[in-house]
DRENMAR-57325 format. One record per residue (C-alpha): residue number from 1; residue in one letter; x, y, z. Coordinates in Angstrom, 2 decimals, decimal comma. Example, Ala and Ser with C-alpha at 12.3 -4.5 7.8 and 13.67 -1.06 7.14 Angstrom:
2
+-----+--------+---------+---------+---------+
! num ! residu !      c1 !      c2 !      c3 !
+-----+--------+---------+---------+---------+
!   1 !      A !   12,30 !   -4,50 !    7,80 !
!   2 !      S !   13,67 !   -1,06 !    7,14 !
+-----+--------+---------+---------+---------+
***
This chain:
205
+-----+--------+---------+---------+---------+
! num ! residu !      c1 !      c2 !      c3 !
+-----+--------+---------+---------+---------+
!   1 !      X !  145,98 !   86,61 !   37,39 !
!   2 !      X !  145,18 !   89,68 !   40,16 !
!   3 !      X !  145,34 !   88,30 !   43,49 !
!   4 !      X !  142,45 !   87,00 !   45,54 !
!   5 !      X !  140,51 !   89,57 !   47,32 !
!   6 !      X !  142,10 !   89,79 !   51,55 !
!   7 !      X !  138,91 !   87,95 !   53,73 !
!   8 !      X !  138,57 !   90,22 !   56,82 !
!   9 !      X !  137,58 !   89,28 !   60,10 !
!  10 !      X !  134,32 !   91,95 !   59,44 !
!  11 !      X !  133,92 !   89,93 !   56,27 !
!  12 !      X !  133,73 !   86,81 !   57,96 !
!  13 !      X !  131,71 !   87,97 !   60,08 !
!  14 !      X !  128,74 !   89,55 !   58,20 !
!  15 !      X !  128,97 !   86,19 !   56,08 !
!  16 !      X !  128,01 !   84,30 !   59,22 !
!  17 !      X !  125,04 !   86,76 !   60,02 !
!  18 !      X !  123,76 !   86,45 !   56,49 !
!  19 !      X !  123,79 !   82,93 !   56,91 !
!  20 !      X !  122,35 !   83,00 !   60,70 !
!  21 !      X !  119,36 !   85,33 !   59,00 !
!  22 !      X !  118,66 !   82,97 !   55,58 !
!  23 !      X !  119,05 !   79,62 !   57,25 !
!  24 !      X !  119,46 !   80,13 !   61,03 !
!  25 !      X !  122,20 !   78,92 !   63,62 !
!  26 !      X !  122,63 !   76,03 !   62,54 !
!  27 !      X !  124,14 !   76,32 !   59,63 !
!  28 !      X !  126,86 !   78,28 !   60,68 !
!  29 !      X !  130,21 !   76,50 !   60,79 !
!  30 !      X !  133,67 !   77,31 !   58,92 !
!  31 !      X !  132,96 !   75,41 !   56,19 !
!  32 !      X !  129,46 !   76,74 !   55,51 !
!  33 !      X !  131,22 !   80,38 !   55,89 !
!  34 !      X !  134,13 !   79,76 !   53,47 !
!  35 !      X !  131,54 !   78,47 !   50,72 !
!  36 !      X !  129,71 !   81,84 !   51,31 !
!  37 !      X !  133,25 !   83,53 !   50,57 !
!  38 !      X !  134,51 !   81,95 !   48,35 !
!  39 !      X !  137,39 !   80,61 !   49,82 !
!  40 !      X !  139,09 !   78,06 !   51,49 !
!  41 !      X !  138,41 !   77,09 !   55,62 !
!  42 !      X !  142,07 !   78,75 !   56,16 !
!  43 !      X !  141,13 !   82,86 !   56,45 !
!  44 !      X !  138,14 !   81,82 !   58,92 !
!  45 !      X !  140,62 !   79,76 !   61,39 !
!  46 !      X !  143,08 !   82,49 !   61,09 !
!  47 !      X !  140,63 !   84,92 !   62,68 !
!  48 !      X !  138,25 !   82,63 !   64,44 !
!  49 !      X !  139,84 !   79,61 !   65,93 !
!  50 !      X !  137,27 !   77,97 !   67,17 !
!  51 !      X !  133,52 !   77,67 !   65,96 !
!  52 !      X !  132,27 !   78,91 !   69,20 !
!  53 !      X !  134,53 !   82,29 !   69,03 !
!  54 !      X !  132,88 !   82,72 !   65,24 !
!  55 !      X !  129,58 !   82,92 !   67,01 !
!  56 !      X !  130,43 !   85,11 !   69,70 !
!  57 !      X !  131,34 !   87,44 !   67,06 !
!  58 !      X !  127,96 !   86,82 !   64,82 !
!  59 !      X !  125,89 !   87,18 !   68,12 !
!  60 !      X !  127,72 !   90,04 !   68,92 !
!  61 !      X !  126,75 !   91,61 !   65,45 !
!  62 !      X !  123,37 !   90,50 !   65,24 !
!  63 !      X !  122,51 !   91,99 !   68,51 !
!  64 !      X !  123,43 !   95,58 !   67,26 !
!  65 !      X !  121,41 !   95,16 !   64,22 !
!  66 !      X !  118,55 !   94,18 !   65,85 !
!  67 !      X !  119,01 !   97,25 !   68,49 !
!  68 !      X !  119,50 !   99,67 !   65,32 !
!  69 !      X !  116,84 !   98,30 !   63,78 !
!  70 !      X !  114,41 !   98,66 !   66,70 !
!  71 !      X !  115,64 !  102,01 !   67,21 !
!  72 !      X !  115,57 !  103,53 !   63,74 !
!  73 !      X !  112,25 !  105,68 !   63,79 !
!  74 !      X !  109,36 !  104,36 !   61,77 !
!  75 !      X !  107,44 !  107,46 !   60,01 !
!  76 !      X !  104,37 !  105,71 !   59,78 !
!  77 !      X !  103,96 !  105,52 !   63,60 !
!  78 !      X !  103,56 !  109,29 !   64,84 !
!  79 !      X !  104,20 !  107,47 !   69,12 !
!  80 !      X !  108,51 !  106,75 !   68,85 !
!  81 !      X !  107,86 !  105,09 !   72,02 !
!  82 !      X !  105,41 !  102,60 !   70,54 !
!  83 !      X !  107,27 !  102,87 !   66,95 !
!  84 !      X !  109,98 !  100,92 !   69,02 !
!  85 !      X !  107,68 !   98,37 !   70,24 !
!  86 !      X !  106,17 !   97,81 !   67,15 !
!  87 !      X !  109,40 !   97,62 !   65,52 !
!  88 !      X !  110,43 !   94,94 !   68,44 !
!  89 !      X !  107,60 !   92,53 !   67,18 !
!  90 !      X !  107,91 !   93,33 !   63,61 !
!  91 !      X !  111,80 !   92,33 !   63,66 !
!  92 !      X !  110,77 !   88,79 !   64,96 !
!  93 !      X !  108,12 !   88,44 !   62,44 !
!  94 !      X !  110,81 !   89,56 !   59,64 !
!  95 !      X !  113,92 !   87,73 !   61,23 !
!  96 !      X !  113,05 !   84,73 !   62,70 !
!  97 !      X !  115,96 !   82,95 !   62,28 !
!  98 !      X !  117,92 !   86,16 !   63,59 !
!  99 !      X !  115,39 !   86,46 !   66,31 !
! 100 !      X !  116,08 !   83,25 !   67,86 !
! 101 !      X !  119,87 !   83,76 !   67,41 !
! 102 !      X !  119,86 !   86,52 !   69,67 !
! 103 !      X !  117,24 !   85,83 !   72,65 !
! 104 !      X !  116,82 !   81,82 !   72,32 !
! 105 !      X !  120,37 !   80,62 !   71,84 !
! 106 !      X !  123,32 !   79,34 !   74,53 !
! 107 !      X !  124,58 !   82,71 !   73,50 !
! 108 !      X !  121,72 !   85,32 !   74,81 !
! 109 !      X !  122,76 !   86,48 !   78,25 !
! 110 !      X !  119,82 !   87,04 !   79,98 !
! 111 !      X !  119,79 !   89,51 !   82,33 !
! 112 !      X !  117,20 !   90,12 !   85,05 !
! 113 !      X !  113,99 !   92,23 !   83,90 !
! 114 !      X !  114,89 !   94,65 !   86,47 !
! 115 !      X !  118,62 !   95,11 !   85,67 !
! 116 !      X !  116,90 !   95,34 !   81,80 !
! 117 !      X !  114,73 !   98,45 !   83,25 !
! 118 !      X !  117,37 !  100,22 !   84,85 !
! 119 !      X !  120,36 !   99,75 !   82,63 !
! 120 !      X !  121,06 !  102,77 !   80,52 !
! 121 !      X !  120,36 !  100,20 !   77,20 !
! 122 !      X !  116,28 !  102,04 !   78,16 !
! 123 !      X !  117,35 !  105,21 !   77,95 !
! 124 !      X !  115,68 !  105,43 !   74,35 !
! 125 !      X !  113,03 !  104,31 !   75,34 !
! 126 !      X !  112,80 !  105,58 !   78,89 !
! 127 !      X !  113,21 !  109,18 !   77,50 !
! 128 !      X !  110,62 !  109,86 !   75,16 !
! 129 !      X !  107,99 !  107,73 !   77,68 !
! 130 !      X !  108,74 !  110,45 !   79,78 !
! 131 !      X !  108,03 !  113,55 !   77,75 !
! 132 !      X !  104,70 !  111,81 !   76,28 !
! 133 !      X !  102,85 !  111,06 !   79,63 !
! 134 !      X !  104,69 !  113,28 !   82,52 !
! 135 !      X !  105,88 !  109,90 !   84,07 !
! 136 !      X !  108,88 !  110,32 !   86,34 !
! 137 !      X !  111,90 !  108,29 !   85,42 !
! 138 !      X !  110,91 !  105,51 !   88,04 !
! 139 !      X !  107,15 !  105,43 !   87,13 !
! 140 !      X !  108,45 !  105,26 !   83,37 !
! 141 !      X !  111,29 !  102,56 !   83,50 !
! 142 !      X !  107,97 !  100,53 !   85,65 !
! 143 !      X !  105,98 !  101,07 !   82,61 !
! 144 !      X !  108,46 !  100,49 !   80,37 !
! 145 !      X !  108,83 !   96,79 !   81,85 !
! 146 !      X !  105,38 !   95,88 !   81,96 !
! 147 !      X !  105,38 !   96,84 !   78,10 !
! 148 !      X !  108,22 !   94,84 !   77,67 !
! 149 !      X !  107,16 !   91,72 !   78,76 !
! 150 !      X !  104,10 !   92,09 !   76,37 !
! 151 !      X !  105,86 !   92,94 !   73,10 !
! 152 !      X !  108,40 !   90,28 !   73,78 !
! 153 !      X !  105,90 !   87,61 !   74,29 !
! 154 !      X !  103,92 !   88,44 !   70,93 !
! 155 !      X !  107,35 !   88,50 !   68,99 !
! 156 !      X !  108,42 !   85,15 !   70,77 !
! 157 !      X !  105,36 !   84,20 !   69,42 !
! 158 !      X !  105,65 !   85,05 !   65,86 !
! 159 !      X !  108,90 !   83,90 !   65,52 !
! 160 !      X !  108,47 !   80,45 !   66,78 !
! 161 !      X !  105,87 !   80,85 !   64,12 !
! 162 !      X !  102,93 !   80,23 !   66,57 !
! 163 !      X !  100,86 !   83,89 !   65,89 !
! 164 !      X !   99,83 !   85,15 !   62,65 !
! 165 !      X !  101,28 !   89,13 !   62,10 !
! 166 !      X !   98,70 !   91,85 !   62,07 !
! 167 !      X !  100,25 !   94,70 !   62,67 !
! 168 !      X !   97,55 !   97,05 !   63,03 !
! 169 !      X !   96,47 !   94,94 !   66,05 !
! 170 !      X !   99,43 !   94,68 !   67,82 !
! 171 !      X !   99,55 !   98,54 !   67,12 !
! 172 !      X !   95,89 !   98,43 !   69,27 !
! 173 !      X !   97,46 !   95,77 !   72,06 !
! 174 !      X !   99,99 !   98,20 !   72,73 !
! 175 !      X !   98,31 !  101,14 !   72,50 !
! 176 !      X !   95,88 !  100,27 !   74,99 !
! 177 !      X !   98,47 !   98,62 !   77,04 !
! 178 !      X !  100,65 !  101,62 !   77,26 !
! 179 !      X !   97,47 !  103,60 !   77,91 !
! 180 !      X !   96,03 !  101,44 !   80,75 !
! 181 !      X !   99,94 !  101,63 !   82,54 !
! 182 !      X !  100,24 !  104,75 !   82,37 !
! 183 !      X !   96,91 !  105,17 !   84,17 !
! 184 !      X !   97,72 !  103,36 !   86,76 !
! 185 !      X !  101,47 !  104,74 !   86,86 !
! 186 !      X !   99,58 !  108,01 !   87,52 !
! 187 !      X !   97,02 !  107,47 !   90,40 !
! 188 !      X !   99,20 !  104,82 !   91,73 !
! 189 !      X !   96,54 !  102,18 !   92,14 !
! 190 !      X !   98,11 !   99,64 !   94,13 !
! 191 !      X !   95,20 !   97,82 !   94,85 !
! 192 !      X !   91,38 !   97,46 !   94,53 !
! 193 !      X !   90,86 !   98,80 !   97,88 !
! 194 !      X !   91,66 !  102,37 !   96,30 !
! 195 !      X !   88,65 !  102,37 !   94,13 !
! 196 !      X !   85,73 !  102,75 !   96,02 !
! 197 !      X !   82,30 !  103,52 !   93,79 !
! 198 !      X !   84,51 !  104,32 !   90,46 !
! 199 !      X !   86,46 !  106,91 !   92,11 !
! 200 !      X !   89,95 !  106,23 !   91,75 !
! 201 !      X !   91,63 !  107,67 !   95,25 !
! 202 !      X !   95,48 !  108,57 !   94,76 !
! 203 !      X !   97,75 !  111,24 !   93,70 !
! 204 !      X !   97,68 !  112,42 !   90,19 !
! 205 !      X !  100,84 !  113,10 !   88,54 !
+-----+--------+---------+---------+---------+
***
């Protein structure tokens, strides 16, 4: 008979993120992972001695999926910068399971919006917002942030299965979202006291 096949550790550990994506968290375990393989419980404890470390690793995966995925440009949205927020709510709405892995579980370390805005993670983002409107890099990542919050609460949303997808409207709520930021990114309105009889008083970038 030809030997067995070697299990991996990368093996083991795109079996637990096909399993996270079909069924969600909670059915991963050794047991559940070594049924997906094939094999016995042993090649999973050899490279993953605890449950908790075999997550780490799945998280660990799933989160650079989901920022290739976002990032990968979608030809049927001319705007990249939107394409990525579009692609941000369409991953929850395609990966639920996956989508609460990654920003609902013990294992999401969530970091402060503003660290999020200024880490160089934005970059991608932060770049291309720039070249569209003529934003500086601070007036940008500031845009970029409000966005955020916005595409991250319609994909929580959807993938707690509490929205219905339409993606040609959330290609309108951010559209017009982006559009009404940057406006105000650009004459710095800081308050109503700056518009005075529909005149918008500030500095135009």
């Amino acid at each position: 008979m030809p030997p067995k096949p070697k299990i991996t550790k990368d093996m083991i550990i795109e079996a637990g993120f096909d399993i996270v994506r079909k069924e969600g968290e909670q059915s991963l375990n050794v047991r559940r992972v070594a049924a997906e393989l094939g094999c016995s419980t042993q090649p999973v404890m050899y490279h993953f001695s605890t449950v908790n470390e075999l997550k780490s690793a799945v998280y660990e995966y799933a989160d650079n999926f989901h920022t290739e995925y976002i990032l990968t440009p979608d030809d049927s949205i001319e705007d990249k910068f939107l394409s990525i927020g579009i692609k941000y709510i369409r991953f929850a709405f395609e990966n639920k399971h996956l989508f609460r892995f990654i920003f609902q579980s013990d294992h999401f370390q969530n970091m402060g919006l503003r660290d999020l805005i200024y880490s160089d993670y934005s970059l991608p983002v932060i770049n291309p917002l720039c070249e569209k409107t003529r934003l500086s890099e601070n007036q940008a990542r500031d845009v970029f942030g409000s966005l955020f919050i916005c595409a991250h609460g319609a994909a929580d949303l959807l993938a707690n299965n509490s929205l219905e997808y339409d993606e040609e409207y959330f290609k309108r709520l951010l559209k017009n979202t982006l559009n009404g930021l940057v406006t105000v990114a650009k004459y710095d309105i800081r308050s109503t006291d700056q518009i005075d009889g529909g005149k918008i008083h500030g500095n135009c970038c």
